[in-house]
C-alpha positions in Angstrom: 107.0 106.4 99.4 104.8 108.6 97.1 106.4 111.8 99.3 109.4 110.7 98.4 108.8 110.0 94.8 107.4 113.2 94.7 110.4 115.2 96.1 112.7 113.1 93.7 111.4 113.5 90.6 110.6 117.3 91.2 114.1 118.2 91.9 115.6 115.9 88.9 113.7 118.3 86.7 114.9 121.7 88.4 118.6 120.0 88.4 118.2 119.8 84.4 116.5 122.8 83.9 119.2 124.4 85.7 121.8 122.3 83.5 120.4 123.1 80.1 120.5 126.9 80.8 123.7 127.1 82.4 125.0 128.9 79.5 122.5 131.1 78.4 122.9 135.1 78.8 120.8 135.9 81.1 121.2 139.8 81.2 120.5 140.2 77.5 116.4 140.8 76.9 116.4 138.2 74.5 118.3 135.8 76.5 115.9 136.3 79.7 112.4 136.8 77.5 113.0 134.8 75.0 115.4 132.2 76.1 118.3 133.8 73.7 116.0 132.8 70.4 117.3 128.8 71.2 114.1 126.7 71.4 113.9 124.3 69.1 110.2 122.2 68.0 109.9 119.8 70.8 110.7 122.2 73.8 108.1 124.7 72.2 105.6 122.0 71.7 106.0 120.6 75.0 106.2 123.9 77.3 102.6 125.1 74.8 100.9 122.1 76.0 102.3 122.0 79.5 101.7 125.8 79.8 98.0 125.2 79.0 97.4 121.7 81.0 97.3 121.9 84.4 94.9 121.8 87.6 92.3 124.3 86.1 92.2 122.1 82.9 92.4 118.6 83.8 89.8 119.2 87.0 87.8 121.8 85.6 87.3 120.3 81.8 86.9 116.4 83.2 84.4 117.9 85.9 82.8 119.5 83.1 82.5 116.1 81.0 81.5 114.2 83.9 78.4 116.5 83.9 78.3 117.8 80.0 79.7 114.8 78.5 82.0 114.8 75.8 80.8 117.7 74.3 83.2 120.4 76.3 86.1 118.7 74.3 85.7 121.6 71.9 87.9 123.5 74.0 90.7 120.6 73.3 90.0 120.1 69.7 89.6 123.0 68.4 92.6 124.6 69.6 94.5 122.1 67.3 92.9 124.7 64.0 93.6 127.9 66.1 97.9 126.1 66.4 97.6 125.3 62.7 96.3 129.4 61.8 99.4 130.5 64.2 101.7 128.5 62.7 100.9 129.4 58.9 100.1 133.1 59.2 100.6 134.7 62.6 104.3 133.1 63.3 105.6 134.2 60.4 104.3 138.0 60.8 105.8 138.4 64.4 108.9 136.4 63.5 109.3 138.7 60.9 109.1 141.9 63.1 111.7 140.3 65.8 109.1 141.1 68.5 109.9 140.0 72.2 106.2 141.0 73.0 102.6 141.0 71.4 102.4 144.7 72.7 105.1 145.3 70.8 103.8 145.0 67.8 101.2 146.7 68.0 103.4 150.0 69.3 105.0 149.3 66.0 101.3 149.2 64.1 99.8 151.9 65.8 101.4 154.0 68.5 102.3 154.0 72.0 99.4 154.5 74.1 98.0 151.8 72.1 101.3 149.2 73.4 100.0 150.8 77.5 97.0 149.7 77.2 97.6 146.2 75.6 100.4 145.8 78.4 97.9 146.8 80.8 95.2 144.4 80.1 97.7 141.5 80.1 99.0 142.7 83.0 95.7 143.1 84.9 94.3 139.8 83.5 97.1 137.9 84.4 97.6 139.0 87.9 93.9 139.5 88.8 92.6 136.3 87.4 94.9 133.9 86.3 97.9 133.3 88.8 95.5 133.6 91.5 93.2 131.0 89.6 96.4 128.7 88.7 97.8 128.8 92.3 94.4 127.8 94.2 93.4 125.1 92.0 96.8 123.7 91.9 97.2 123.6 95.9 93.5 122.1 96.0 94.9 119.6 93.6 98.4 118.1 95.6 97.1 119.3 98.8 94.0 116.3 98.3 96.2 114.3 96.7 98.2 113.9 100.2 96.0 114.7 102.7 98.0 117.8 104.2 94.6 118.4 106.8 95.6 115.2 108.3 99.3 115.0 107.1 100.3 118.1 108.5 97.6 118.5 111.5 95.9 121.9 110.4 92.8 122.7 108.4 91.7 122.6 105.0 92.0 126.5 104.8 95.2 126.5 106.4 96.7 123.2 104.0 95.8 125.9 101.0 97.6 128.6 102.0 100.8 126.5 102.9 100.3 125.0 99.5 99.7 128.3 97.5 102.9 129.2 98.9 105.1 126.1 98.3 104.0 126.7 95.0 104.2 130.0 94.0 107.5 130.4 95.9 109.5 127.1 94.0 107.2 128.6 90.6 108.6 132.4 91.1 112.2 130.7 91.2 111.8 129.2 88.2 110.3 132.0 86.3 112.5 135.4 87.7 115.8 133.8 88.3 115.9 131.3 85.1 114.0 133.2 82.7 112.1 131.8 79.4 114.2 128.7 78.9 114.4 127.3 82.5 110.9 127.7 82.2 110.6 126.2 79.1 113.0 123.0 79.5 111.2 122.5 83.2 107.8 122.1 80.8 109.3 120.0 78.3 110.0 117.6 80.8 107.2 117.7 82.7 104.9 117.7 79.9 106.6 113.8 78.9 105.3 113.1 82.6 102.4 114.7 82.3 101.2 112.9 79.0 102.1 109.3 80.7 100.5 110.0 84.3 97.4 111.3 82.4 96.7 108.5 80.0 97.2 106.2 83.1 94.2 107.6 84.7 91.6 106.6 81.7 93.2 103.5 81.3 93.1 102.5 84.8 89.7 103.8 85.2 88.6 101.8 82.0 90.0 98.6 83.3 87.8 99.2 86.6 84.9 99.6 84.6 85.0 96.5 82.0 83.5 93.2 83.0 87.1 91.4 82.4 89.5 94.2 82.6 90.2 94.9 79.3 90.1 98.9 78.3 88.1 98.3 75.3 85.4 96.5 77.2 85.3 99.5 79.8 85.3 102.2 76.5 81.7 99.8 74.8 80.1 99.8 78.2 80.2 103.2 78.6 79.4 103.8 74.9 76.4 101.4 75.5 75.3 102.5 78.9 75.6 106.1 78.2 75.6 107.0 74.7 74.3 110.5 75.4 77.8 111.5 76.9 79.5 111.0 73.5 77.0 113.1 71.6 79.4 116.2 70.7 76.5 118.4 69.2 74.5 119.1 72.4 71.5 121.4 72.7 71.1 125.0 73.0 70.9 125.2 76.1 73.8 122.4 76.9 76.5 124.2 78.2 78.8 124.4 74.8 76.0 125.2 72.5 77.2 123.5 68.8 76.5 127.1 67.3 79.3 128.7 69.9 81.8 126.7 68.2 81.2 129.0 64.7 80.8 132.6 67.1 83.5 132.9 69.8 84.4 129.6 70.9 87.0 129.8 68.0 87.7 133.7 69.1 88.6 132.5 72.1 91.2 129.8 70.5 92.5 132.3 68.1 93.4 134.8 71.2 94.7 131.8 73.3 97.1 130.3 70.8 97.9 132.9 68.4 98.0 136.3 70.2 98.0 135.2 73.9 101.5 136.6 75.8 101.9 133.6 78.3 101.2 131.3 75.1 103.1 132.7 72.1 106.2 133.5 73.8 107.4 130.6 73.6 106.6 130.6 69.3 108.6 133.9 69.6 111.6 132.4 71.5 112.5 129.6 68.3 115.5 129.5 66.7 114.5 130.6 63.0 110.6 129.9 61.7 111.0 126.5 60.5 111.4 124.8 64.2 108.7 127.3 65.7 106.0 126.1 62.9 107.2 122.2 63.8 106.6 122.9 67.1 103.2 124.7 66.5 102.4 122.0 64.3 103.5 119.0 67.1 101.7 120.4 69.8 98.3 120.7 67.4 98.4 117.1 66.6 98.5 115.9 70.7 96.1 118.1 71.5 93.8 116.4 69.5 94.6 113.7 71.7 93.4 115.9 74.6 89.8 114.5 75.3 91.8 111.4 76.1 93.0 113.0 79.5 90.8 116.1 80.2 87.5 114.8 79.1 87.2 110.6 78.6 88.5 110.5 82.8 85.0 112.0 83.4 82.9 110.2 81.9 84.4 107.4 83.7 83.9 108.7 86.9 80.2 109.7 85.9 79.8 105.9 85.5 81.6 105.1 88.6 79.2 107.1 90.9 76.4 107.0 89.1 76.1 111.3 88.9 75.7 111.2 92.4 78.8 113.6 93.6 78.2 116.7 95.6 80.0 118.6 93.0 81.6 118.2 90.0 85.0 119.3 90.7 85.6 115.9 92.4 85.2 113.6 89.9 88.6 113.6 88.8 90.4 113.8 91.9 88.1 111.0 93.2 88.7 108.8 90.8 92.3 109.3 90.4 92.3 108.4 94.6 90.3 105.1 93.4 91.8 103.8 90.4 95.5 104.7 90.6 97.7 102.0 92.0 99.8 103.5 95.3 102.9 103.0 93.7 102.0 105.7 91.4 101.0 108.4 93.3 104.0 110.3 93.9 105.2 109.9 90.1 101.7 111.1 89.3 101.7 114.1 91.7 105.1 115.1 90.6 104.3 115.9 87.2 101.0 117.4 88.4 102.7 119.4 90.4 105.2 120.7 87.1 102.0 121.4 85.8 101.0 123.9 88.1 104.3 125.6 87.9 104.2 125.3 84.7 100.9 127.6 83.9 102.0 129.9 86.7 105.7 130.5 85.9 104.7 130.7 82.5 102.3 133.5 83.4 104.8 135.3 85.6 107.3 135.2 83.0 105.3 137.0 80.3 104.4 139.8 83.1 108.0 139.8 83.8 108.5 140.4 80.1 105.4 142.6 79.5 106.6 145.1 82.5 110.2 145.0 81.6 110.0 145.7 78.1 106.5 148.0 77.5 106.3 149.4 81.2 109.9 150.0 82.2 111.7 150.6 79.2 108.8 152.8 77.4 108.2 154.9 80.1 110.4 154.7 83.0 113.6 154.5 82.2 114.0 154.5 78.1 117.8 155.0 78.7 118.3 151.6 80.5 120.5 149.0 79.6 119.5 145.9 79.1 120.5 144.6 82.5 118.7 146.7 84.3 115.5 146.1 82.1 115.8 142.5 82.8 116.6 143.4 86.9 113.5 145.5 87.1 111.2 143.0 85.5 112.8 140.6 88.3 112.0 143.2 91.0 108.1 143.7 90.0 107.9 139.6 89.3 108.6 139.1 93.0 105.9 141.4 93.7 103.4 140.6 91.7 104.2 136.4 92.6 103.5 137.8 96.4 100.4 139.7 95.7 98.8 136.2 93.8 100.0 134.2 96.8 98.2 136.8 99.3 95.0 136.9 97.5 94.8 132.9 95.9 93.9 131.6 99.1 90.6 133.3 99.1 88.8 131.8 96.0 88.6 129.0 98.5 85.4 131.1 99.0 84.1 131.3 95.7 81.9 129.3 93.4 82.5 127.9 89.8 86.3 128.4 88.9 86.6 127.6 85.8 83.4 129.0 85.0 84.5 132.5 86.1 88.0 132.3 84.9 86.6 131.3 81.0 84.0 134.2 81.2 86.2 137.0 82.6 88.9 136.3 80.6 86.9 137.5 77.7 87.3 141.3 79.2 90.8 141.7 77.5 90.9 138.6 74.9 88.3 140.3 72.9 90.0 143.6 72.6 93.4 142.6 72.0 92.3 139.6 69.2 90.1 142.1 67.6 93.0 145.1 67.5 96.0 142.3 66.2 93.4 141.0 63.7 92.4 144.7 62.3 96.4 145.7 62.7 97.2 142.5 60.0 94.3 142.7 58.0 94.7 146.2 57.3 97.5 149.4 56.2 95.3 152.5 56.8 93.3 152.2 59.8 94.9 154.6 62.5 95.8 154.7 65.9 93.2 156.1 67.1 90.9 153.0 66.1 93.1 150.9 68.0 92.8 152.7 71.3 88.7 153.4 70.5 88.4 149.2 70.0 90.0 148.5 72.8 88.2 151.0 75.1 84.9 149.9 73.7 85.1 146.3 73.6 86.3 146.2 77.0 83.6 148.6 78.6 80.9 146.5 76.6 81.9 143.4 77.8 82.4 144.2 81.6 79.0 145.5 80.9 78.0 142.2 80.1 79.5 140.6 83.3 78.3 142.7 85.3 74.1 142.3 83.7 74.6 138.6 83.9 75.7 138.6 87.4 73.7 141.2 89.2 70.2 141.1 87.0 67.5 138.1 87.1 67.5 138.5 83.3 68.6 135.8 80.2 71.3 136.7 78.5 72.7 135.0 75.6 76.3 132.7 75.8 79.2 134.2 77.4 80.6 132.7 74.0 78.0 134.5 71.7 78.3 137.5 73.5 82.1 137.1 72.7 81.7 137.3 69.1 78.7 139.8 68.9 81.7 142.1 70.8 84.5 141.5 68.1 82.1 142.3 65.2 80.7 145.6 66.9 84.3 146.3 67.4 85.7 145.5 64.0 82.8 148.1 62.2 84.0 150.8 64.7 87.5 150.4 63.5 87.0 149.7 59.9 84.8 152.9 60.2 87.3 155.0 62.0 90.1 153.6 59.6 87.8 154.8 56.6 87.2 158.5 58.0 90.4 159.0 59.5 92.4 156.7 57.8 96.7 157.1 58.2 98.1 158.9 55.9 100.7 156.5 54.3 100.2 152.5 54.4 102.2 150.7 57.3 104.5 148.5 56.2 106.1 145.4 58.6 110.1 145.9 57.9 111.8 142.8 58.7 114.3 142.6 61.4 116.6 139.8 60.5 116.8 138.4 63.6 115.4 134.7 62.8 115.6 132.9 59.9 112.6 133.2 58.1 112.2 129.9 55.8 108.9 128.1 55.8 108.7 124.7 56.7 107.4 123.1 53.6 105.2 120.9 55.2 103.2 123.2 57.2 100.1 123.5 54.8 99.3 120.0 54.2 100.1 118.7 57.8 98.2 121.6 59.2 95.3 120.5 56.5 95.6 117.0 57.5 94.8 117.8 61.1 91.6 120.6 60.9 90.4 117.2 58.6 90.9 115.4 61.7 89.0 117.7 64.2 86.2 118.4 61.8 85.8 114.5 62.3 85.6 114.0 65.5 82.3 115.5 65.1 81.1 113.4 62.8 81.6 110.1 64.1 80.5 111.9 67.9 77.2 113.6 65.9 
């Protein structure tokens, strides 16, 4: 029955994906990259948030709360300020500018070898780290969920490679042959699913919890009974030190949500400003409801078993296995499942885009059409999906996931935020500060990896070490800017292409949620 509910619901979603995008031009790069410039507030809001929940969120963040408490929800909450800083000033400037891709912009701001490298560091992030990362934790995920070691008679080795490929095969078909808004309508839906089966899981497990299976009950026994749990502050040396969230814990938001490819596509693909602010705006205000689903289910679970799990990557899917009636696991592992194809088609599209548009078109082929731009970013899609499929499987051999993917990622977040940053902020610094920043931040921090790796030596937070990089990198720009500075001030000419009108309501909504998150940590102090 759950198979079956499973299969259902799965295709119902790929039947009005297919439905809803029946008439877009396909061929055109704005109708394949950016869904022809159609999306309106609740399909970007809803493909942001599905785009960033899935199986490396929900089972790395609740495993992380289940041993950290609720103090990793600062990787929910926060995000909420970073949407509200896109939405008022970065939207508008790339709107503005009628870019398809971040890159693009900054080809515009500085020069062309500045646009390769950018490219290249998305490109190389994305396929090294995060599709493999996405397509492992995701088959882990549905592959315990049914059992396929004893379902299907093989190994657990073997379940995850026939799993990595069910989904990166059905995920590469929705990202290469349907483009930005298959992929986008596909989210919307499943995020609806998502947000239901999710806040079933806390509420179940609350009930399980309480002495007479009322949720509020379960929510003061664990308030009572563990109190340290919901202290949001920490300690230093807690694993989200409270001074990271003022160094590069917000860096890290600002790249995510403001400047990350995968992410702001979909900001870039609304109809005129005012629906891609709303839908900014909309999917700030649920994610401060985030905690709800990625952090509160593992604190529950830490109460259920009493800390005493071999690791903490099981505390989710254990209790979702002991608290979820039967009836709803298929339902549940459906919209799981559009999860994980949601965070890797989403990422497959924006390489898609990134090599189509500032790999192909710049310098391959700068005399082809438009068709065969959008062809050729097909043709490299397919390769790069089958590359992640080969190599996914083998993180089965690796330690902390999301550990590794929240430190490595760092190596080209840092030196794009910090070049987009210094590109707004300023009219004279050259092109050559651009390509020096993005050299040096990236050599210093793989520098970093590498020394806290390989050496028996203490190094400060990943997340420090973040901000102590942008800083360093900002003075070498700002310095380069002031000895060589460009001759004439750059100036952003407006393209026309979307309607520009703000949506008067930004400011004070946006206000009225950074109030909120700032406190959280006050009543959690």
């Amino acid at each position: 029955m759950g198979i079956i509910s499973f299969i259902g619901f799965t295709i119902l979603v790929a039947l009005i994906a297919w439905w809803s995008t029946r008439n877009t031009d396909e061929n055109s790069s704005d109708g394949y990259f950016l869904g022809g410039r159609s999306l309106t507030a609740g399909v970007i809001a809803g493909s942001l948030l599905l785009t960033n929940l899935s199986t490396e969120q929900i089972v790395g963040l609740n495993g992380d709360a289940y041993s950290n408490g609720i103090l990793v929800m600062a990787w929910e909450t926060l995000a909420a300020i970073a949407m509200v800083i896109t939405a008022i000033y970065l939207l508008p400037k790339y709107l503005k500018g009628g870019v398809s891709t971040i890159p693009t912009y900054l080809e515009r701001r500085f020069d062309v070898t500045t646009k390769a490298i950018t490219s290249g560091l998305f490109l190389t992030g994305y396929a090294i780290v995060l599709l493999p990362i996405v397509l492992y934790t995701g088959s882990v995920g549905i592959s315990t969920m049914f059992d396929f070691p004893k379902l299907l008679g093989v190994t657990e080795i073997q379940a995850i490679w026939i799993t990595v490929w069910g989904i990166g095969v059905i995920g590469s078909i929705y990202a290469i042959f349907g483009g930005l808004k298959a992929v986008a309508v596909s989210d919307t839906i499943n995020a609806i699913g998502l947000l239901i089966g999710g806040l079933l899981i806390p509420i179940f497990g609350l009930m399980s919890i309480s002495d007479d299976g009322y949720i509020l009950s379960g929510i003061t026994k664990l308030m009572n009974q563990h109190p340290e749990k919901f202290n949001a502050i920490g300690s230093n040396d807690s694993a989200i030190p409270f001074s990271t969230i003022f160094t590069g814990m917000m860096l890290v938001q600002l790249f995510y949500w403001g400047t990350n490819q995968q992410i702001i596509q979909r900001a870039l693909g609304a109809k005129n400003l005012i629906e891609g602010q709303k839908g900014l705006i909309l999917a700030a205000f649920i994610k401060i409801l985030g905690p709800i689903i990625v952090v509160l289910p593992g604190i529950i679970a830490f109460h259920k078993y009493g800390g005493n799990l071999s690791s903490s990557s099981l505390a989710y899917p254990k209790l979702v296995a002991d608290v979820l009636p039967v009836s709803y696991v298929g339902f549940f592992a459906a919209v799981l499942f559009g999860a994980i194809l949601s965070s890797f088609n989403s990422a497959l599209n924006s390489c898609v885009t990134l090599f189509g548009i500032d790999i192909y078109k710049q310098f391959m082929n700068s005399e082809a059409t438009e068709r065969q731009v959008v062809n050729k970013g097909k043709t490299f899609g397919i390769a790069l999906a089958l590359f992640a499929m080969c190599i996914a499987p083998f993180l089965h051999y690796a330690g902390s996931i999301f550990g590794y993917l929240q430190t490595v990622n760092g190596a080209y977040s840092i030196p794009i935020l910090t070049v987009i940053v210094i590109g707004f902020l300023t009219k004279r610094v050259p092109a050559l500060a651009a390509k020096a920043g993005l050299i040096f931040s990236f050599c210093l921090y793989v520098i970093y990896i590498i020394l806290s790796k390989g050496m028996e030596i203490e190094l400060p937070h990943f997340l420090h070490i973040q901000a102590i990089t942008f800083v360093l990198t900002v003075i070498i720009m700002l310095v380069i800017g002031k000895l060589k500075p460009r001759p004439t001030d750059y100036i952003q000419q407006y393209t026309k292409d979307v309607d520009l009108t703000t949506w008067k309501y930004v400011k004070p909504v946006g206000l009225a949620i950074c109030i909120v998150v700032i406190s959280t940590y006050v009543v959690f102090r």
